[in-house]
C-alpha positions in Angstrom: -22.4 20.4 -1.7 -22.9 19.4 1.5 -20.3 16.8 1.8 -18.1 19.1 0.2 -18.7 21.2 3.2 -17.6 18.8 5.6 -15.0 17.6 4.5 -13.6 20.6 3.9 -13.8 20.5 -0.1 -15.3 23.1 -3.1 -16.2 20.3 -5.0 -17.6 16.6 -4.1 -18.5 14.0 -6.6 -19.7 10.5 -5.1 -18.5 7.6 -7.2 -20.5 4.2 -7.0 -17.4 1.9 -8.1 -14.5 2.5 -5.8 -11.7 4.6 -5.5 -10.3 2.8 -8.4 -12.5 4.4 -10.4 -12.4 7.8 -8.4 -8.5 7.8 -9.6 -9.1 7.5 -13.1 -11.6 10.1 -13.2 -9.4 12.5 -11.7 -7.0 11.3 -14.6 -9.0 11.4 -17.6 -9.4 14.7 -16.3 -6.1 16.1 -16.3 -3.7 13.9 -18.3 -3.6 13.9 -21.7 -1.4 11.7 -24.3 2.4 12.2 -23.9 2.3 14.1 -20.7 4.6 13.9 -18.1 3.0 12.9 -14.6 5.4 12.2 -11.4 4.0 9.1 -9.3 4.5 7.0 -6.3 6.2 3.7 -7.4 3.8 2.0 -4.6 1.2 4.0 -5.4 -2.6 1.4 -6.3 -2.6 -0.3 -9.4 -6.0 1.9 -10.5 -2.9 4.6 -10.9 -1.0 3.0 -13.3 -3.5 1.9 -14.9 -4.8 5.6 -15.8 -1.2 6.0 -17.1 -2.1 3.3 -19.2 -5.5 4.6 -20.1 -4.1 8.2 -20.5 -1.1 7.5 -22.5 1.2 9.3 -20.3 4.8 9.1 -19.9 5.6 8.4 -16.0 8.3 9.4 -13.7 8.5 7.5 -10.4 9.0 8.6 -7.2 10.6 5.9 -5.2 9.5 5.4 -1.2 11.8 3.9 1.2 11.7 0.3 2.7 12.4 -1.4 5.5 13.8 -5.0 6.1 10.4 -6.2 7.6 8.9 -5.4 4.1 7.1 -2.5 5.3 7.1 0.4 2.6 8.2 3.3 3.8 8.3 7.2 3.1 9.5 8.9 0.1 12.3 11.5 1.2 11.2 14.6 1.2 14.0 15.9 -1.3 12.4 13.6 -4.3 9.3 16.1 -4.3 12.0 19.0 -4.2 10.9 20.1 -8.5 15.0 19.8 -9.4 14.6 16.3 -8.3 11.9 15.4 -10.8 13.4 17.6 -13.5 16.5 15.0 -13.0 14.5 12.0 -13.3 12.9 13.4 -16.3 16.5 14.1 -17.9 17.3 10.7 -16.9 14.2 8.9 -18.2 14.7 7.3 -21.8 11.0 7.9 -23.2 11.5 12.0 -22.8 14.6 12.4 -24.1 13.0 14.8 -26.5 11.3 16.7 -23.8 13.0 20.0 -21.9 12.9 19.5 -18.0 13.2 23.0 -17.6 10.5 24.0 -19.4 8.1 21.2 -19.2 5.6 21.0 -16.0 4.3 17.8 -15.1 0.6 17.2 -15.4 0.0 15.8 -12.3 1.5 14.4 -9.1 -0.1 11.4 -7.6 0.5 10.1 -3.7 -0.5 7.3 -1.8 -1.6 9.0 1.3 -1.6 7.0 3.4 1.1 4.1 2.4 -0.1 0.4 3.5 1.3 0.7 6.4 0.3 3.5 8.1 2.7 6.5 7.2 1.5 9.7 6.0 2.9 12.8 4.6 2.9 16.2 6.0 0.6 17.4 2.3 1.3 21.6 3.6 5.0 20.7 3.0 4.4 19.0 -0.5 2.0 21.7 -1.9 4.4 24.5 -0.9 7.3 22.2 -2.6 5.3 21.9 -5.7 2.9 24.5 -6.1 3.2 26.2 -9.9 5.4 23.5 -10.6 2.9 20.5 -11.1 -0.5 21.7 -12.3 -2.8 19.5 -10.1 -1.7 17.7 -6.8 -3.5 14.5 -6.3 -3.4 12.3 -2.7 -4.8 9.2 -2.9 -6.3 8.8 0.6 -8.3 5.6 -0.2 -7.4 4.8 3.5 -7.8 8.2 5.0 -10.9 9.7 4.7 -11.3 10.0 8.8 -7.9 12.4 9.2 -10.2 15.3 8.7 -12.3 15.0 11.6 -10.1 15.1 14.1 -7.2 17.4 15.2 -4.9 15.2 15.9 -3.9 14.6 12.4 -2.9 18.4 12.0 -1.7 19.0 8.2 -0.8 15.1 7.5 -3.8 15.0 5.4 -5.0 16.6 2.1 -7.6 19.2 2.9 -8.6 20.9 6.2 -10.2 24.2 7.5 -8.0 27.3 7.6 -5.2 25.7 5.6 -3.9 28.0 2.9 -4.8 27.1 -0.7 -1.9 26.5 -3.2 -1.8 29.7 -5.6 -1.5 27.7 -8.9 -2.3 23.8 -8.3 -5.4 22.4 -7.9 -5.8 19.9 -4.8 -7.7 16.4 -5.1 -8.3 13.6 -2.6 -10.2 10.1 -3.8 -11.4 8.4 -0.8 -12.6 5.4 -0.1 -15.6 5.6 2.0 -16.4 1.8 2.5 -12.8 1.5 3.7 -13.0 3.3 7.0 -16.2 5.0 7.0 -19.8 4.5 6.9 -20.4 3.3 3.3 -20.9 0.4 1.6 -19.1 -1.5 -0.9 -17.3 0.6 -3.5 -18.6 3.5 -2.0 -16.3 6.2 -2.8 -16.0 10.0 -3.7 -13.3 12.8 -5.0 -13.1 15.8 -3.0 -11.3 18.7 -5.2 -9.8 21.8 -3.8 -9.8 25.0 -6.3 -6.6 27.0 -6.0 -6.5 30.8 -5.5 -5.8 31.4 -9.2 -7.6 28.2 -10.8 -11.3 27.0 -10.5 -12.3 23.4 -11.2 -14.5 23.4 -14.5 -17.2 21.3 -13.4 -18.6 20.5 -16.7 -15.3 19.1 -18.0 -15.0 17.2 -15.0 -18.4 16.1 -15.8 -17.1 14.1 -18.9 -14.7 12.5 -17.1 -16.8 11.4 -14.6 -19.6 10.3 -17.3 -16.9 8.4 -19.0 -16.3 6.2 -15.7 -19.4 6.4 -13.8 -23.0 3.6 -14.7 -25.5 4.4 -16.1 -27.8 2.2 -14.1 -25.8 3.4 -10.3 -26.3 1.3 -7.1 -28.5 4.2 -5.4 -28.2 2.5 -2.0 -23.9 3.3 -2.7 -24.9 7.3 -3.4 -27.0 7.2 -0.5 -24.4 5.6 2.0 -22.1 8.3 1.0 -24.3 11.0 2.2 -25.2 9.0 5.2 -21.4 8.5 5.6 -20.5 12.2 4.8 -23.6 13.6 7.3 -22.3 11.0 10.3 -18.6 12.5 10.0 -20.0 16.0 11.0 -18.3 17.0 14.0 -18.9 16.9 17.3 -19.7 13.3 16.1 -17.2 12.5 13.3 -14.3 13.7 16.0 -15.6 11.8 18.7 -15.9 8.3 16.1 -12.3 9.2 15.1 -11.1 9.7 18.4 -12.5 6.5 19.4 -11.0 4.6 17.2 -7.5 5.9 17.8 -8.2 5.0 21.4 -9.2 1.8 20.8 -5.8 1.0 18.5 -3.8 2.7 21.7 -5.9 0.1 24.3 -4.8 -2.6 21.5 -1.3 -1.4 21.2 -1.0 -1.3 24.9 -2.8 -4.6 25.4 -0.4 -6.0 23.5 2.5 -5.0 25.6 1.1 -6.3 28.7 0.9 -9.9 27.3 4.7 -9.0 26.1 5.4 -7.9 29.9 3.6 -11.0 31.4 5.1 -13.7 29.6 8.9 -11.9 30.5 12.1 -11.1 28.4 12.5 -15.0 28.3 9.7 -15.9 26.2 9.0 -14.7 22.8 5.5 -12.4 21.9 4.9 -10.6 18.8 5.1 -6.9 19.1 3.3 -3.8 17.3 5.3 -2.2 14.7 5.6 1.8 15.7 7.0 4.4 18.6 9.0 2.5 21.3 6.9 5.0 24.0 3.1 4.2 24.5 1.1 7.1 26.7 -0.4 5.3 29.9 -3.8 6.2 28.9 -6.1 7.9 26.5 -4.5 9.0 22.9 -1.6 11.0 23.9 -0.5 14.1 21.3 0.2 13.0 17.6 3.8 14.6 18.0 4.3 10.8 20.0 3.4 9.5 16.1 5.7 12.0 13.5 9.0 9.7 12.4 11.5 10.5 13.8 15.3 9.5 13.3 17.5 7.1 15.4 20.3 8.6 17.9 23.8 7.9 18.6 22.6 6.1 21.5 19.7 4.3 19.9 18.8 3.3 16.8 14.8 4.2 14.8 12.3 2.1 15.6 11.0 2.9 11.8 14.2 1.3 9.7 13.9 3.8 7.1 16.9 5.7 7.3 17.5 9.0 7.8 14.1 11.4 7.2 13.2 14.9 7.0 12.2 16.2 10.3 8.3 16.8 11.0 7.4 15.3 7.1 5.9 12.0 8.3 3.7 10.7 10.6 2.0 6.5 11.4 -1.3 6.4 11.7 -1.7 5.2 14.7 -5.2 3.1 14.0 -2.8 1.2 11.3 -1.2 -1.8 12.9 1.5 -3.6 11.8 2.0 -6.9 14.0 6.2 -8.5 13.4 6.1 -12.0 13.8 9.0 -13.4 15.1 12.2 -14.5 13.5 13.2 -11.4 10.9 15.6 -8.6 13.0 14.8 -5.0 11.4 18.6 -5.1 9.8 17.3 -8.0 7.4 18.9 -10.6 9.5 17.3 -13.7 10.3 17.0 -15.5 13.8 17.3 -19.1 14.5 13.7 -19.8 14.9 11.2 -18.1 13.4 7.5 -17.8 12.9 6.6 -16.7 9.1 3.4 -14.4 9.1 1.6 -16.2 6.2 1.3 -19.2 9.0 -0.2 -16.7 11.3 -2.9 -15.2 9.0 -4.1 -19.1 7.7 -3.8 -20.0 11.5 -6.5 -16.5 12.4 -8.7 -16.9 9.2 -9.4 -20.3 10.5 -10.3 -18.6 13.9 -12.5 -16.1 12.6 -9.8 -13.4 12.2 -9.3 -11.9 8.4 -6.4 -9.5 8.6 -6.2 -6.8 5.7 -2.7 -8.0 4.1 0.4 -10.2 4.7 4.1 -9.9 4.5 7.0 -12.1 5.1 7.0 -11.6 8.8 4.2 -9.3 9.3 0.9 -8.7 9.2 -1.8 -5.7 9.0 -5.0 -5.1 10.7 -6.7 -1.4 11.1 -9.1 0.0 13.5 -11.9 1.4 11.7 -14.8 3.2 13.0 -16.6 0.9 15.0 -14.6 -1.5 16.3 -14.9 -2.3 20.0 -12.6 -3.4 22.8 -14.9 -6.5 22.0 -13.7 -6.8 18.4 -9.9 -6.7 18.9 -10.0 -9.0 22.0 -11.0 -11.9 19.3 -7.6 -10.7 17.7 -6.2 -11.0 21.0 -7.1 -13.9 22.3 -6.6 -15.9 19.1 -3.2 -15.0 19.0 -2.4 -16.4 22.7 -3.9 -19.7 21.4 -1.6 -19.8 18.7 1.4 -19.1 21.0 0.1 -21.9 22.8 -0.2 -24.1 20.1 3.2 -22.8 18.5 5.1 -23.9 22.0 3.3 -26.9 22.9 3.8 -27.7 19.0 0.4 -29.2 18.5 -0.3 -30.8 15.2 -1.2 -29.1 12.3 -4.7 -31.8 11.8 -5.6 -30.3 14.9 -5.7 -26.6 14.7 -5.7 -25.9 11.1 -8.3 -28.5 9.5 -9.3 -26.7 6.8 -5.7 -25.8 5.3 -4.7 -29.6 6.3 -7.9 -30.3 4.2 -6.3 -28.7 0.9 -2.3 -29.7 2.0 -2.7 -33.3 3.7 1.7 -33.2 3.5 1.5 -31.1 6.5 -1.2 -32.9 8.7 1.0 -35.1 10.7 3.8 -32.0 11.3 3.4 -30.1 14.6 2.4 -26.1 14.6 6.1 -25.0 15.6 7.7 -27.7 13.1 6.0 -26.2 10.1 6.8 -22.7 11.4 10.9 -23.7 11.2 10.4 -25.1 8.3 9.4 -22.5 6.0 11.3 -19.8 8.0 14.4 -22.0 7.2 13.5 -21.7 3.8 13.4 -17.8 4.0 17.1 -17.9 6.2 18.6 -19.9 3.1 17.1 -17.9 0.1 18.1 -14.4 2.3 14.4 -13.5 1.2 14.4 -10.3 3.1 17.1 -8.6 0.9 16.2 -10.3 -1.9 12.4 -8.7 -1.9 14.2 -5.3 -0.8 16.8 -5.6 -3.1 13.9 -6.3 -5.9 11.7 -3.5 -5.1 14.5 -1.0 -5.0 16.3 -1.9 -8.1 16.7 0.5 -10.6 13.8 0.1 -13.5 14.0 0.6 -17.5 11.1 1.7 -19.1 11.9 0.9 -22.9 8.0 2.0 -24.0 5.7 4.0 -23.3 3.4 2.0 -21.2 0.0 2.8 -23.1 2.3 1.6 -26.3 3.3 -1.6 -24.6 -0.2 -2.7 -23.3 -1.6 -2.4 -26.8 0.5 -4.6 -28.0 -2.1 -7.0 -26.7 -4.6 -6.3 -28.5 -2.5 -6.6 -31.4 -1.7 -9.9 -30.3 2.2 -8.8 -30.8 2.9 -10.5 -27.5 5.1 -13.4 -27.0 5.2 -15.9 -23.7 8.5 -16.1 -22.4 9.6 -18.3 -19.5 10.8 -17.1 -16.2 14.8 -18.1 -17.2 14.6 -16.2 -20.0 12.9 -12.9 -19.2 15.9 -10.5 -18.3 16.0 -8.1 -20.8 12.5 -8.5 -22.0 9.5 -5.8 -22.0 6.2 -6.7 -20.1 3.1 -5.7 -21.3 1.3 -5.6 -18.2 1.8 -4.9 -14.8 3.4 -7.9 -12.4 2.4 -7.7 -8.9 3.7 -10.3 -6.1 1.2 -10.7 -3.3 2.8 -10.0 -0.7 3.1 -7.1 -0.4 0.5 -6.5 -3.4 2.5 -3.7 -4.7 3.1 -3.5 -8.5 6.9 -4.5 -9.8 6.5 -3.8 -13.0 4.5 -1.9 -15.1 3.8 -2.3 -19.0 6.7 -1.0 -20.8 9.6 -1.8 -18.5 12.2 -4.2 -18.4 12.4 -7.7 -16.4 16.0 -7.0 -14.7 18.4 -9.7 -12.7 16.7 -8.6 -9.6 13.8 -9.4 -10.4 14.4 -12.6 -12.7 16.0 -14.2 -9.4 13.3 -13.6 -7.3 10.4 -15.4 -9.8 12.8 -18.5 -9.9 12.8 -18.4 -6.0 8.8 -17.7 -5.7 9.1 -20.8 -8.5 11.0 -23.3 -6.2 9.2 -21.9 -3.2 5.9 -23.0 -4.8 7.5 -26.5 -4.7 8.9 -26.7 -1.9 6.0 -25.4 0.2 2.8 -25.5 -1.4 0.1 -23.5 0.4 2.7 -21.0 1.4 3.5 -19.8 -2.4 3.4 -16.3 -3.5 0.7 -15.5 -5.9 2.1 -13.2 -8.9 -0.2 -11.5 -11.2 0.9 -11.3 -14.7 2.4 -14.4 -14.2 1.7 -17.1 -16.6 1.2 -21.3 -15.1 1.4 -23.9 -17.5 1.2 -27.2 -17.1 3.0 -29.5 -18.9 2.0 -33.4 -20.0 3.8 -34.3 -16.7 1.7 -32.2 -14.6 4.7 -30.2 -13.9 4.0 -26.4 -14.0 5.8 -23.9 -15.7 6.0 -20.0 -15.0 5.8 -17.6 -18.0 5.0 -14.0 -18.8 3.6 -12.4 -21.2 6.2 -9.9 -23.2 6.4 -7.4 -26.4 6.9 -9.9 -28.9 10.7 -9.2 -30.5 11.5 -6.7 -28.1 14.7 -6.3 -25.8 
């Protein structure tokens, strides 16, 4: 009850396991078999899997994308109700449902996206309210918005905010992620709405169903710590802190840029193109805005709705070199995977890694101190980088696993692979992929148990367009799922394993790892790339 109170809930249920398991308990909860939900497309993979679980019958809503990689908003008109009911016209599995009269069970957000951008959630609950019984935002990565003004209504649940009349409001957070908890310390926050109450002894059974019997009490016990430390004055003042400390960063940053002149290359922080001087500035600096006739958005993401979004600005996306935001390549470049092996070899672990960026976050706690390591480790790669120092030298360990690049210098290695990215057009070929049209051919719970049927068949990665995966497939980078069990390998995605195939060859330590992807070794020692599909089905 307490933690309820302060973070601004009716309800609060810790969960020892993680927010994974905080999503499908607000699933099992609401979502029956056959029901129509409406989801992000990048939404965690603990999402689709309770469509999975649930036996649910998705419709996708599809977020925008920019050429760096970086996932984007979705538009505001996809959450406008007529939207869905067009998607759900459009969708193969519910031809036999009415979208006029059917209401979706649930709709489920990423909030916030792995990048940083948030949605404006008093905007989607007045969009959807009556139309999709409960609203759940997956704020795995926001749990601190609450305590501190700036973040206004670009989180789920805050003081003085009007409830929806008809749908009930959750938020699964991740407390171990930005907070005070442990590992896997988690809990769901539910919101009753003026007309509907949360049954808590039906949510009880989901919870039972997902929850140990035998708990890590020292988890339960960091989320009331956690919950208790948020309070304000001191949660506001730890949350304003930490957005300082990301504007000291983000200004740092620029001051390297300025010192080492227009001449000379630097790698820059993805967001606003105007920094305040000092202090944290007003979070209007941080909604998305759109591009002018005189000059272009800083975000790439098209044209949005005015005042929907909003980055985060204690999310940091660092561009690397070599990849203009139109998808076009440079001559030289400097690949971010070589960035992140360079860093982990310095101390420095980032959070994820794209083509030509990378992502760290400023969580409570860290200290001027903290993000100077960051700091200074990336001078001493743009050191290394322009004095082209050899790879023995400054990356041991990785030399240690790929002795083919000990004798090749820093900036030699760099060209290399971004060569490789220039030739294949990698950019618009990832884009291209995650934006394709997808066609689900079975329900997903219906495809997935064709494994334990064993009515699966392994079909190589020439061959798969046209076939129907029974689980999901997941490139890292970005880490989003592509597929999910049910749908339908496409060309799009067909010609982006066979390039992740010869990239594997042609660059070994720099492949992309695929889940759901099958490697088989033949007698020759060569490897082969299969996945696993609905046996007979196209």
């Amino acid at each position: 009850r307490n933690a309820a109170r302060i973070f601004n809930a009716d309800h609060c249920f810790f969960v020892t396991n993680g927010t994974s398991t905080s999503n499908k308990m607000v699933w099992h909860h609401t979502v029956a078999p056959g029901d129509v939900v409406v989801v992000d497309r990048n939404c965690h993979k603990s999402n689709l899997h309770a469509i999975i679980m649930t036996g649910a019958i998705p419709v996708f809503l599809k977020p925008t994308r920019n050429h760096y990689g970086i996932i984007g908003p979705i538009p505001q008109s996809e959450f406008e109700p007529e939207a869905i009911k067009a998607k759900i016209r459009a969708n193969p599995l519910l031809q036999h449902v009415d979208a006029d009269a059917v209401k979706p069970r649930i709709m489920t957000l990423t909030q916030s996206t792995y990048d940083g951008v948030l949605y404006n959630t008093e905007t989607i609950k007045q969009m959807l309210d009556g139309y999709v019984e409960n609203l759940h935002f997956d704020e795995a990565w926001l749990p601190h918005a609450a305590f501190h003004p700036f973040y206004g209504t670009y989180h789920a649940m805050g003081k003085k905010r009007p409830r929806p009349q008809q749908s009930v409001v959750y938020s699964t957070q991740s407390i171990h992620k930005l907070l005070a908890g442990i590992s896997q310390a988690s809990h769901v926050l539910v919101q009753d709405s003026q007309n509907v109450k949360l049954d808590r002894y039906l949510f009880n059974e989901a919870y039972l169903m997902h929850t140990s019997t035998s708990p890590q009490y020292s988890i339960i016990a960091s989320c009331d710590v956690a919950a208790a430390m948020m309070e304000p004055p001191g949660g506001t003042a730890m949350v304003e802190e930490s957005i300082a400390e990301a504007l000291d960063f983000r200004r740092a940053m620029r001051k390297v840029a300025q010192d080492f002149g227009k001449n000379d290359w630097w790698f820059k922080v993805w967001g606003p193109d105007k920094l305040v001087q000092d202090g944290i500035g007003r979070a209007d600096d941080w909604i998305i805005k759109n591009g002018t006739a005189k000059s272009k958005s800083w975000h790439g993401f098209g044209k949005l709705a005015p005042g929907f979004n909003m980055l985060d600005p204690i999310k940091a996306t660092i561009v690397t070199p070599g990849l203009n935001l139109d998808g076009k390549f440079d001559k030289t470049g400097i690949p971010a995977s070589i960035v992140t092996k360079f860093l982990a070899e310095h101390g420095v672990v980032v959070e994820k890694t794209g083509l030509y960026s990378f992502f760290i976050m400023f969580t409570i706690g860290i200290t001027k101190g903290r993000w100077n390591t960051l700091l200074t480790a990336l001078q001493q790669f743009k050191d290394d980088y322009d004095r082209n120092q050899p790879m023995w030298r400054i990356m041991p360990e990785f030399c240690a696993q790929h002795r083919r690049y000990e004798r090749m210098g820093l900036r030699d290695l760099c060209q290399h692979v971004h060569e490789l990215y220039a030739r294949y057009d990698i950019a618009r070929l990832t884009t291209d992929m995650y934006l394709s049209e997808l066609t689900p051919a079975m329900r997903p719970a219906d495809a997935y148990a064709c494994i334990a049927r064993r009515e699966v068949e392994r079909v190589e990665i020439d061959d798969l367009e046209g076939r129907v995966t029974v689980g999901l497939v997941t490139p890292y980078p970005p880490g989003i799922p592509l597929l999910i069990p049910g749908e339908v390998f496409n060309r799009k995605i067909v010609d982006y394993l066979k390039f992740a195939r010869e990239f594997a060859l042609m660059c070994p330590g720099f492949e992309s790892d695929i889940h759901g992807l099958v490697e088989v070794k033949d007698d020759n020692g060569n490897v082969r790339y299969f996945a696993d599909c609905v046996a007979g089905k196209r």
